[in-house]
C-alpha positions as CSV (number, residue, x, y, z in Angstrom):
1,X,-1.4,-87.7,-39.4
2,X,-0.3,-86.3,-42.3
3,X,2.9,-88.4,-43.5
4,X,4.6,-85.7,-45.1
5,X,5.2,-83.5,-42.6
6,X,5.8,-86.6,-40.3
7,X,8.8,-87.4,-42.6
8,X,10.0,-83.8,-42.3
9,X,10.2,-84.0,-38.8
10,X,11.6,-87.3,-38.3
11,X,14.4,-85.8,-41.0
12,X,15.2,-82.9,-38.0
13,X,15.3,-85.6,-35.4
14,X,18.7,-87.5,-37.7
15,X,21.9,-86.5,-36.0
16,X,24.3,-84.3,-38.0
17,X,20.9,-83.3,-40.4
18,X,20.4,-79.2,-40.2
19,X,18.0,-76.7,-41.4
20,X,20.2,-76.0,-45.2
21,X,20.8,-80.3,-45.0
22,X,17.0,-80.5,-44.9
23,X,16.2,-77.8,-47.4
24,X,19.0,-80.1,-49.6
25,X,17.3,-83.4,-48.9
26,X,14.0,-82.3,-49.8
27,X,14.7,-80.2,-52.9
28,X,17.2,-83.5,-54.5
29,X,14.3,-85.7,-53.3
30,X,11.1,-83.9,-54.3
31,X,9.3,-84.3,-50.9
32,X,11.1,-85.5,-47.8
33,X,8.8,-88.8,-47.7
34,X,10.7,-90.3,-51.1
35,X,13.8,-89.4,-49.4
36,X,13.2,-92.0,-47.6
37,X,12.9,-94.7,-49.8
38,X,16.3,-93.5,-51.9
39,X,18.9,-96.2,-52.5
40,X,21.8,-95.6,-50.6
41,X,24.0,-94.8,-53.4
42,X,21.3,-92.3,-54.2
43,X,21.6,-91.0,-51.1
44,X,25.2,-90.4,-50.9
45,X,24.9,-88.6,-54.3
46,X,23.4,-85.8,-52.3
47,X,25.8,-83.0,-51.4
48,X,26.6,-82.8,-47.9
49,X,25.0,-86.3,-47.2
50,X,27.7,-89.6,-45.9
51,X,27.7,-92.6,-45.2
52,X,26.8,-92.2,-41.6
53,X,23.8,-90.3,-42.0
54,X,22.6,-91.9,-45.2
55,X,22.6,-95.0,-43.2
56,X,20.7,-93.1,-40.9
57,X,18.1,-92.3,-43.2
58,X,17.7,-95.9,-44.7
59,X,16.6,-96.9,-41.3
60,X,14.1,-94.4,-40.5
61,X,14.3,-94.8,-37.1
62,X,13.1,-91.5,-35.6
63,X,9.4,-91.4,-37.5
64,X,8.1,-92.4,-33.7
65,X,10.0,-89.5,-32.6
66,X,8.0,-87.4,-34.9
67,X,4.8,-88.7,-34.6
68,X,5.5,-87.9,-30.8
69,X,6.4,-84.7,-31.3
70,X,3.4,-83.8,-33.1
71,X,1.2,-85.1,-30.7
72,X,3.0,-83.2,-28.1
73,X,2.4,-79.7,-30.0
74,X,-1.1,-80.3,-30.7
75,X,-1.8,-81.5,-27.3
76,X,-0.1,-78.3,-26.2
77,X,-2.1,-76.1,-28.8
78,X,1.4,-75.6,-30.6
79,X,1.3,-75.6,-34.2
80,X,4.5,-76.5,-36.4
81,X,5.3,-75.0,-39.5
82,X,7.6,-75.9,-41.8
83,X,9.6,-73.8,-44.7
84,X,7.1,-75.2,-46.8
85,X,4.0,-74.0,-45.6
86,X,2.5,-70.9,-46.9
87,X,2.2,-69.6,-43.1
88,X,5.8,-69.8,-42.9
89,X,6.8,-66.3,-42.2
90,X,8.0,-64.7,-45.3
91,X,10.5,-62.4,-44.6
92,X,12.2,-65.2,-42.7
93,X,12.3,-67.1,-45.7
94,X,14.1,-64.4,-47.6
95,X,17.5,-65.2,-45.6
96,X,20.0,-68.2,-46.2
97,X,20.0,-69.5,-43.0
98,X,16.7,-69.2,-41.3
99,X,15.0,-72.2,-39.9
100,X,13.6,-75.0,-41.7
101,X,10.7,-75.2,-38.8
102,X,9.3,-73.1,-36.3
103,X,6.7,-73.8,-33.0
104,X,4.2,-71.0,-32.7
105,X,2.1,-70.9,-30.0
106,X,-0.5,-68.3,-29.6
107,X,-2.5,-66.0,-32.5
108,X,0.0,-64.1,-33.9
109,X,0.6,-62.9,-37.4
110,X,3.8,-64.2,-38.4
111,X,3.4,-61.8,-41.9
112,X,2.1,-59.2,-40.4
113,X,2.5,-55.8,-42.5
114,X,4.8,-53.9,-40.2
115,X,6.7,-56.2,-37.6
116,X,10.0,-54.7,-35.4
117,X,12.5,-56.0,-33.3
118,X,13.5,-54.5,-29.8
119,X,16.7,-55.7,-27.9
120,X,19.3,-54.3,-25.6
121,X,20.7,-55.3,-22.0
122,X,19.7,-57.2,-19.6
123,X,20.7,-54.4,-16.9
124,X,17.9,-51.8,-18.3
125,X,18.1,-48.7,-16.8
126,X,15.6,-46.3,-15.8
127,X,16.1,-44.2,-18.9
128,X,16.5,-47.5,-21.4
129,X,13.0,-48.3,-19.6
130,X,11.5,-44.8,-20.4
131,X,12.9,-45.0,-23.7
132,X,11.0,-48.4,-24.7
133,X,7.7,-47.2,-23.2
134,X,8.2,-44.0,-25.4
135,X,9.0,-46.0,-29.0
136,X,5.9,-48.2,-27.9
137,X,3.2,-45.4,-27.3
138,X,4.9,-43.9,-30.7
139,X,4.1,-46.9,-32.6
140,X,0.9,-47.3,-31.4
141,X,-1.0,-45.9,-34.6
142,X,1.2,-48.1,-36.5
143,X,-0.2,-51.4,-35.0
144,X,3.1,-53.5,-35.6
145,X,4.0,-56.6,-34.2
146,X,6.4,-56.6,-31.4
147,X,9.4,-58.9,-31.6
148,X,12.1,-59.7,-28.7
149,X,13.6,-62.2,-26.5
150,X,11.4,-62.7,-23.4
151,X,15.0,-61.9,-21.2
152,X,15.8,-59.5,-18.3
153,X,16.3,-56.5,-18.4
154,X,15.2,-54.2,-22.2
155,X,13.3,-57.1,-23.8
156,X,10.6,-58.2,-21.1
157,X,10.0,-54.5,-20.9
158,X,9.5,-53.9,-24.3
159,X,7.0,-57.5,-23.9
160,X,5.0,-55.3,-21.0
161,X,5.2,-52.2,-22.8
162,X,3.7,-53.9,-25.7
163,X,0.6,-56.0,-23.8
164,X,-0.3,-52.7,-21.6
165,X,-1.0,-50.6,-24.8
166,X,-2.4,-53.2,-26.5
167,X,0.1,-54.1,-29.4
168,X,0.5,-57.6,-30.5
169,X,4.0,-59.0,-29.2
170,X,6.1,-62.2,-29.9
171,X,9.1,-64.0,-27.3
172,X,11.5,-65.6,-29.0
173,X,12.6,-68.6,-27.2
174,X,16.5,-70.4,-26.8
175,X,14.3,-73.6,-25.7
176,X,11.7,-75.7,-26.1
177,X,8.4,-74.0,-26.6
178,X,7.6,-76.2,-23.2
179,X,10.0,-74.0,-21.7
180,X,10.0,-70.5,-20.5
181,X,13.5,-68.9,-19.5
182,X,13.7,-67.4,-17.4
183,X,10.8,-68.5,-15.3
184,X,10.1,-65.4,-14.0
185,X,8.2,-63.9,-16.7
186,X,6.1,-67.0,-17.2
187,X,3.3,-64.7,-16.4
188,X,3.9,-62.2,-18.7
189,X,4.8,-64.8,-21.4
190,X,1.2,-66.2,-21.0
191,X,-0.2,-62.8,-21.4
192,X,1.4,-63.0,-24.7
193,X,-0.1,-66.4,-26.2
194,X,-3.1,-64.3,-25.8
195,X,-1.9,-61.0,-27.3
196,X,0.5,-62.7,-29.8
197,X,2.7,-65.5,-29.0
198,X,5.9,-67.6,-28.3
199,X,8.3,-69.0,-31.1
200,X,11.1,-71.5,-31.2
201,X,12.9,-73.5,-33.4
202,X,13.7,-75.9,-30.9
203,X,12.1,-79.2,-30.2
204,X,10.4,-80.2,-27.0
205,X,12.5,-80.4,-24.3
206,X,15.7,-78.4,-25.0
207,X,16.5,-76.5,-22.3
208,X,18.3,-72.9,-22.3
209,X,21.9,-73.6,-23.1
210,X,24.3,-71.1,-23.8
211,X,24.7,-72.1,-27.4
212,X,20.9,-71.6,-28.5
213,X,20.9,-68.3,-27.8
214,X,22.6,-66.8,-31.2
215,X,20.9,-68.7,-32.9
216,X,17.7,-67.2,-31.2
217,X,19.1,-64.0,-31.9
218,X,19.5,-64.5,-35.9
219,X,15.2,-64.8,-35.6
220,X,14.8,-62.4,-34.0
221,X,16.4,-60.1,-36.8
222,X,15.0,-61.8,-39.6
223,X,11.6,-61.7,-38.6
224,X,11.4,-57.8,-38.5
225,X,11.7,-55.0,-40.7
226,X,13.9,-53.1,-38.5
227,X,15.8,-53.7,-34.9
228,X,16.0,-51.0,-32.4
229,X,18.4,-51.3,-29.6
230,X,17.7,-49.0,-26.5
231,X,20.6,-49.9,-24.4
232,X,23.7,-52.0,-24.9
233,X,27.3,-52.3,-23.5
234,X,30.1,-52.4,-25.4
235,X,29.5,-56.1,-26.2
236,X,26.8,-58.5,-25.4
237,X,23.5,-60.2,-27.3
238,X,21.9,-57.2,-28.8
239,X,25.0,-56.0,-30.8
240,X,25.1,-59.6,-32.3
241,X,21.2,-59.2,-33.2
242,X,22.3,-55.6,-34.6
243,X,25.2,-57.3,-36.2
244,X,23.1,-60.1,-37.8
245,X,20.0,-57.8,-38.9
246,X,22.5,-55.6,-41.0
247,X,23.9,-58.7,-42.6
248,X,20.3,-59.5,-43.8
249,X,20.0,-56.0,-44.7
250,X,17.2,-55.3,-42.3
251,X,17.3,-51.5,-41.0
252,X,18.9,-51.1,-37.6
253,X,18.2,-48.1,-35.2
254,X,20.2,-47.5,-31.7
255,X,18.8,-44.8,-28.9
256,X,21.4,-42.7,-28.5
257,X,22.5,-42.4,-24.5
258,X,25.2,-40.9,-22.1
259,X,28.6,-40.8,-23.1
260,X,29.5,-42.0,-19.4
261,X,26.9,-44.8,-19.2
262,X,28.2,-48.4,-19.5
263,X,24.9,-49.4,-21.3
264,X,24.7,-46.6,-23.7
265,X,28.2,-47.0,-25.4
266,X,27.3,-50.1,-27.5
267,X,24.1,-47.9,-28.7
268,X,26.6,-44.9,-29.6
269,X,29.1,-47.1,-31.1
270,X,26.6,-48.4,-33.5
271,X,26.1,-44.8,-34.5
272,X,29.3,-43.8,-34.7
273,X,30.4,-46.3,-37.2
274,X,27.3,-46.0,-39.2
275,X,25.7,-49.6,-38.2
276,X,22.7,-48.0,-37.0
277,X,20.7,-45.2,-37.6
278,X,20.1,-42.6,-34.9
279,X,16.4,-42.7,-33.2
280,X,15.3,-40.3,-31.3
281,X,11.5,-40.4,-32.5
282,X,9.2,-42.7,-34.4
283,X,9.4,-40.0,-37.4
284,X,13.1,-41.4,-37.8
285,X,11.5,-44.7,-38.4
286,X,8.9,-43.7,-40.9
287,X,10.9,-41.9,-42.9
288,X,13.5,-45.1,-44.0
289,X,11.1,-47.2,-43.6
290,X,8.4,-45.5,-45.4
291,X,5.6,-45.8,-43.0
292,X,2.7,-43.6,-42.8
293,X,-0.5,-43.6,-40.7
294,X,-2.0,-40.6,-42.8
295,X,-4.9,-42.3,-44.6
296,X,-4.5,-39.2,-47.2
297,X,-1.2,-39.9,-47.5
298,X,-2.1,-43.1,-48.7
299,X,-4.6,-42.3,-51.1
300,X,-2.0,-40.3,-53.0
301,X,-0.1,-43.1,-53.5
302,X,-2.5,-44.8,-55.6
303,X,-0.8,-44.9,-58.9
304,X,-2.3,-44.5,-62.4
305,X,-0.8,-48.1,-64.1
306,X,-1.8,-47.8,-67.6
307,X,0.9,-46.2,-68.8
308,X,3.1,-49.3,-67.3
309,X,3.8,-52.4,-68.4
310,X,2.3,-55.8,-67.4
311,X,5.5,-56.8,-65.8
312,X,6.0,-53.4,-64.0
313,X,2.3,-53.6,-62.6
314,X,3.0,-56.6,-60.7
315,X,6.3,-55.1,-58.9
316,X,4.1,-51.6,-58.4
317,X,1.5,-53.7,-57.0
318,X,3.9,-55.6,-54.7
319,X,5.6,-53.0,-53.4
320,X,2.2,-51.0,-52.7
321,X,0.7,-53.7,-50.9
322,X,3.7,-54.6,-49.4
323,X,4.0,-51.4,-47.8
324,X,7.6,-51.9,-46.7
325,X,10.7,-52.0,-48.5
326,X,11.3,-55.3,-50.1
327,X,14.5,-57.2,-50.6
328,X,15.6,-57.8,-54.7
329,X,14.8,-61.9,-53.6
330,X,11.8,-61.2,-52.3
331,X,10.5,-59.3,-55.8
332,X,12.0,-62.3,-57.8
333,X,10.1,-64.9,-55.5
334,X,6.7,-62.8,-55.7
335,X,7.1,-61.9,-59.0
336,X,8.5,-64.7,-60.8
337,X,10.2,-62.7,-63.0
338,X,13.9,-63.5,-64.5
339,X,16.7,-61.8,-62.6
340,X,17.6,-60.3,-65.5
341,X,14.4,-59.3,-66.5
342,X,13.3,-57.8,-63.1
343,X,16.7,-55.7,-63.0
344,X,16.1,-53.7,-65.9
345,X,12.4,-53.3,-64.9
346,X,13.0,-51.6,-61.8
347,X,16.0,-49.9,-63.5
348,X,13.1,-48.3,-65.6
349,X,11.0,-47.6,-62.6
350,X,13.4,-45.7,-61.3
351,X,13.8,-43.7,-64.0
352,X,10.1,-43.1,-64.3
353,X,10.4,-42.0,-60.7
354,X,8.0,-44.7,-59.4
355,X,10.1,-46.4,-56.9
356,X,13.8,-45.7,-54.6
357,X,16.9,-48.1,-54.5
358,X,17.8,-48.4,-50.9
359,X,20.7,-49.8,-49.5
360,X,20.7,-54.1,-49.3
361,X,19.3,-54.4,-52.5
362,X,15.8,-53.3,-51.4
363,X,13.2,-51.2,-53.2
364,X,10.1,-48.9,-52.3
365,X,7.2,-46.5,-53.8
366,X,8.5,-43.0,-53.6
């Protein structure tokens, strides 16, 4: 087994160590196997990092622990990835608190080009059910990845809705990837391992507490490009994965419903105070999120470059390949361009009319 990602595992399995501690650990230590092997006054050095768990780590007591684990996922054709890997998804990697490892199971593209998030309640109506088999057989031409929650009610549908028309889809899990809340759509879960997959960030074993699930919920928003929510009360789990995706400046749609509905007035509220845009057809999401199917349209985006600059190439290029509106981070990271530097170059592409400021700090082709 590869000791590296042995040592990052066993770091997960020290008590009081989190996703930003590990990130802290390995980026002070240079790889989380010399961590290890730090002095104790080293150690406590390390912002965030006491006496407690340095001890900890001086007595690397939880490498079986790993090396178990790991044998559990491949035995269970589970495959961890860690922030490190290059399969780590990227658009989770552009937020501050995403996970520091995931469990896929299943063949899914975690970086696929156009990926979206669909949540609401867990009582689903008959028109919140219409409304997801419409926004499905809308985005069929698109070919995106469909993201949710594997619960009751708006999110196993949009799961079915998905399979049936032959779109890949991927649960998010509040437990172990060894178990599937609720057991009821076991069935329909392994359908999906087959059509696209199951993701946690738990280890083996963790069951479906009430505490795991917002933290499920923050995935769920950063793995997208957008969140739609077809139904929601007033308060409940897909306002907080509405309320999360704005904070990471991912777009955020909300089907408009009946004024008198109980599940329609969290979708209307996130209208009305402007924390959602309104959908009402796929064309709502194209146009802010700059999606087209029309090969033509394409075509006519190719761009004549030799008038640009090297550095302005490589963010035209990006953002054409890309496809999607991308984050100011997610240029800098790509690019490797000062912050500086890339500011006044896409300053300059905007005045050349090349590329759109949205809102978040995000950037696209006009």
């Amino acid at each position: 087994m590869d000791q590296e990602r042995i040592a990052i595992l066993a770091l997960h399995f020290i008590p009081g160590v989190g996703d930003y501690l590990v990130r802290q650990l390995i980026s002070y230590g240079g790889s989380a196997t010399d961590i290890f092997k730090l002095p104790k006054a080293k150690l406590l050095k390390i912002p965030g990092i006491g006496e407690v768990t340095a001890k900890s780590i001086q007595e690397g007591n939880f490498f079986d622990k790993a090396e178990a684990e790991l044998m559990k996922a491949e035995k269970d054709d589970t495959e961890i990835i860690f922030f490190i890997d290059k399969k780590y998804p990227e658009r989770l990697r552009a937020i501050d608190d995403s996970p520091s490892m995931i469990y896929v199971k299943g063949n899914v593209n975690l970086n696929q080009p156009k990926i979206l998030s669909i949540v609401g309640t867990r009582q689903a109506t008959s028109y919140g059910k219409k409304m997801v088999e419409q926004i499905i057989d809308e985005l069929i031409p698109h070919q995106p990845l469909i993201v949710s929650g594997l619960a009751y009610g708006i999110d196993i549908h949009s799961h079915k809705a998905a399979l049936k028309n032959g779109l890949a889809t991927l649960g998010v899990l509040g437990s172990g990837i060894d178990i599937i809340y609720p057991s009821a759509h076991r069935d329909t879960a392994m359908k999906m391992v087959n059509q696209g997959g199951l993701l946690t960030e738990n280890i083996y074993g963790t069951k479906p507490d009430a505490h795991n699930f917002p933290s499920r919920n923050r995935i769920i928003a950063g793995l997208c490009d957008a969140v739609i929510v077809v139904e929601a009360a007033e308060k409940g789990g897909a306002l907080i994965t509405a309320e999360i995706a704005n904070s990471y400046s991912r777009d955020v749609f909300a089907v408009p419903g009946n004024l008198k509905q109980t599940y329609s007035e969290g979708c209307n509220k996130l209208i009305k105070i402007n924390k959602a845009s309104l959908y009402t057809s796929v064309k709502d999401l194209e146009y802010l999120l700059n999606w087209s199917t029309d090969k033509a349209d394409v075509k006519s985006k190719s761009l004549d470059m030799s008038a640009l600059k090297d550095e302005e190439k490589l963010i035209v290029k990006f953002l054409s390949d890309k496809q999607v509106p991308a984050q100011i981070d997610e240029l800098n990271r790509q690019t490797n361009l000062p912050a500086s530097i890339l500011a006044s170059l896409l300053l300059e592409l905007e005045f050349k009319n090349l590329i759109e400021s949205l809102p978040g700090k995000r950037y696209k082709l006009r």
